[in-house]
C-alpha positions as a printed NumPy array, in Angstrom:
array([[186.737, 150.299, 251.936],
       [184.563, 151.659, 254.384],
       [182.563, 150.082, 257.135],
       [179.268, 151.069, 255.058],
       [180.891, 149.276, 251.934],
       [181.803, 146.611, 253.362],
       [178.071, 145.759, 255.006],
       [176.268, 147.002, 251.95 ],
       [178.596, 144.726, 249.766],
       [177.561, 141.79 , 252.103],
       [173.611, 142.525, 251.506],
       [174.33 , 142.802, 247.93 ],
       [176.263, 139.696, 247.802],
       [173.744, 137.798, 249.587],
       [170.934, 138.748, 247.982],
       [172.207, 139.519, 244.57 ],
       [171.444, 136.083, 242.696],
       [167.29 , 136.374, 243.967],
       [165.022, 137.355, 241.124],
       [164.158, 141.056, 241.784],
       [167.166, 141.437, 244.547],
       [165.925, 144.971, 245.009],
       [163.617, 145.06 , 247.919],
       [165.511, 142.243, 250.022],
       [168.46 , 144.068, 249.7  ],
       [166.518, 147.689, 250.92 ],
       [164.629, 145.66 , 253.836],
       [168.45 , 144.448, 254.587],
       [170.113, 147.855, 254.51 ],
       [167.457, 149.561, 256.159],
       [167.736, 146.66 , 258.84 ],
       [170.965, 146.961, 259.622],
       [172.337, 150.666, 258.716],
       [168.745, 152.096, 260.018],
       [168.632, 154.05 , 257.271],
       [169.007, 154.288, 253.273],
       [171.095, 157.378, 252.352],
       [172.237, 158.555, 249.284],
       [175.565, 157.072, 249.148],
       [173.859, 153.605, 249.954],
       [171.179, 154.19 , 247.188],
       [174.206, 154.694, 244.883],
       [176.56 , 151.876, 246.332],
       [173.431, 149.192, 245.511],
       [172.496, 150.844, 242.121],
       [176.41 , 149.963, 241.423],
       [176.045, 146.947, 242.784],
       [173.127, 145.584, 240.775],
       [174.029, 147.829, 237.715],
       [170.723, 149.982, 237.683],
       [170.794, 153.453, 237.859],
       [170.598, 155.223, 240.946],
       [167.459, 156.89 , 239.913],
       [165.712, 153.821, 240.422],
       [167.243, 152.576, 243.65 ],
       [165.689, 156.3  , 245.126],
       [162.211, 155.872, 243.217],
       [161.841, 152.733, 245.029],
       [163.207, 153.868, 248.441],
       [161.057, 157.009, 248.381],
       [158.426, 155.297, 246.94 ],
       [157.895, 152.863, 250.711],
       [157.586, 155.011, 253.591],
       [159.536, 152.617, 255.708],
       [162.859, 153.29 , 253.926],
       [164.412, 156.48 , 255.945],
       [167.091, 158.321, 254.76 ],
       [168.654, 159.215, 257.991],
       [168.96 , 156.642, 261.263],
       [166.895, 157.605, 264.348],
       [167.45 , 155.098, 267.408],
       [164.394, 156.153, 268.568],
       [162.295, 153.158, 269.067],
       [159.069, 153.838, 266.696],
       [154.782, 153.101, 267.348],
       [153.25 , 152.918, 263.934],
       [149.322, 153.663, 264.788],
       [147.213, 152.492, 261.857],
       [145.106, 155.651, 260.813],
       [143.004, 154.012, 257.982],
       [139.156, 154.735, 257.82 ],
       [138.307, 151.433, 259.833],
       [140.521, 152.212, 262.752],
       [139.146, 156.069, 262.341],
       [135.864, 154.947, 263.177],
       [136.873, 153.266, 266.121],
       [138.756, 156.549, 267.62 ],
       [142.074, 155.845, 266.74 ],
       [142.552, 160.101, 266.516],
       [142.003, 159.908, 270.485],
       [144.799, 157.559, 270.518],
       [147.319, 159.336, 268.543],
       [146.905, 162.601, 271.092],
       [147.493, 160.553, 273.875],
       [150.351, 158.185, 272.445],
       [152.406, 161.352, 271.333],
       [151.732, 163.343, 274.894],
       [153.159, 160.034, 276.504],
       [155.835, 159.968, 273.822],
       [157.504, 163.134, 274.221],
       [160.846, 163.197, 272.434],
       [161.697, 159.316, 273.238],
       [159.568, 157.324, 270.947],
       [158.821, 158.567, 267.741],
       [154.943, 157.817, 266.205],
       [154.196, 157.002, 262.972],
       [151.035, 156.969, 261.748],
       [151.043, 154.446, 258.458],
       [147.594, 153.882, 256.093],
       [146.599, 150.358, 256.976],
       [147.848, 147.395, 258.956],
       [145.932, 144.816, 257.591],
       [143.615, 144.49 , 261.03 ],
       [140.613, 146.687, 260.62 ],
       [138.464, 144.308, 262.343],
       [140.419, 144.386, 265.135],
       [141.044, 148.008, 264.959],
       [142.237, 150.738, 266.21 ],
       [145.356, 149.102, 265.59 ],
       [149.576, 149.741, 266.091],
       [152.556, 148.095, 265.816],
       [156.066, 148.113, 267.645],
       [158.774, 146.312, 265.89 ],
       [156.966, 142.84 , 264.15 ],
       [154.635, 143.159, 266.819],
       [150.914, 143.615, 266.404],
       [148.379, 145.353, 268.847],
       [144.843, 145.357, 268.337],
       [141.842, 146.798, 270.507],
       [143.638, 149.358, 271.799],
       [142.19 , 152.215, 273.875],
       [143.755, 155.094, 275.056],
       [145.271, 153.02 , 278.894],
       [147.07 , 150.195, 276.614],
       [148.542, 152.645, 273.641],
       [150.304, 154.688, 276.364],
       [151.065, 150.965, 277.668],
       [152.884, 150.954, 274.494],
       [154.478, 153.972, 274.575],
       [156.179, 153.348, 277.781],
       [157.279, 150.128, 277.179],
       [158.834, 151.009, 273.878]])
């Protein structure tokens, strides 16, 4: 049994007896492996006797599910209408000129903070009011 197995086997274990164990158990892997690849998508389908068909419709259904790790440490920018109006396409030029290769951006479709906007987020972390000084802030300290 392989290392992969064996932590995929744990997540399923844990999370198995939940109603709807699906999600938990993708948060998990993602999580920990930093990614969801195709042998994990099959290894949980097994796991939870579904088909793997619908393990991938869900995992390439969220846009936070990846199929291959990058250790890259990752700025999600919100690029919704709200933070649009507040020049949040100024910000994304100058975050990826500061990020060069070593953090990768993400732009995502809503972080829940458009009255606080333009908004990003590093790790669980929030950022609101940002202007162009404080998201390359972010981008350094990444």
């Amino acid at each position: 049994m392989s290392d992969k197995s064996d932590v995929l086997g744990a997540i399923i274990a844990r999370q198995h007896h939940r109603e709807g164990p699906l999600l938990p158990i993708l948060n998990d892997v993602q999580a920990e492996l930093g990614c969801i690849d195709a042998e994990s998508e099959a290894l949980i389908a097994k796991g939870l006797n579904i088909s793997r068909a619908d393990v991938h419709g869900v995992v390439s259904f969220y846009h936070d599910y990846k199929p291959k790790a990058d250790a890259r440490p990752v700025l999600q920018i919100c690029r919704a209408e709200a933070c649009k109006a507040r020049g949040v396409e100024q910000l994304i030029k100058a975050a990826s000129n500061a990020a060069g290769e070593r953090v990768k951006i993400e732009t995502v479709y809503c972080l829940g903070l458009c009255s606080g906007g333009p908004a990003a987020r590093t790790g669980d972390d929030l950022h609101i009011r940002l202007d162009e000084q404080a998201i390359i802030k972010l981008v350094e300290n990444a």
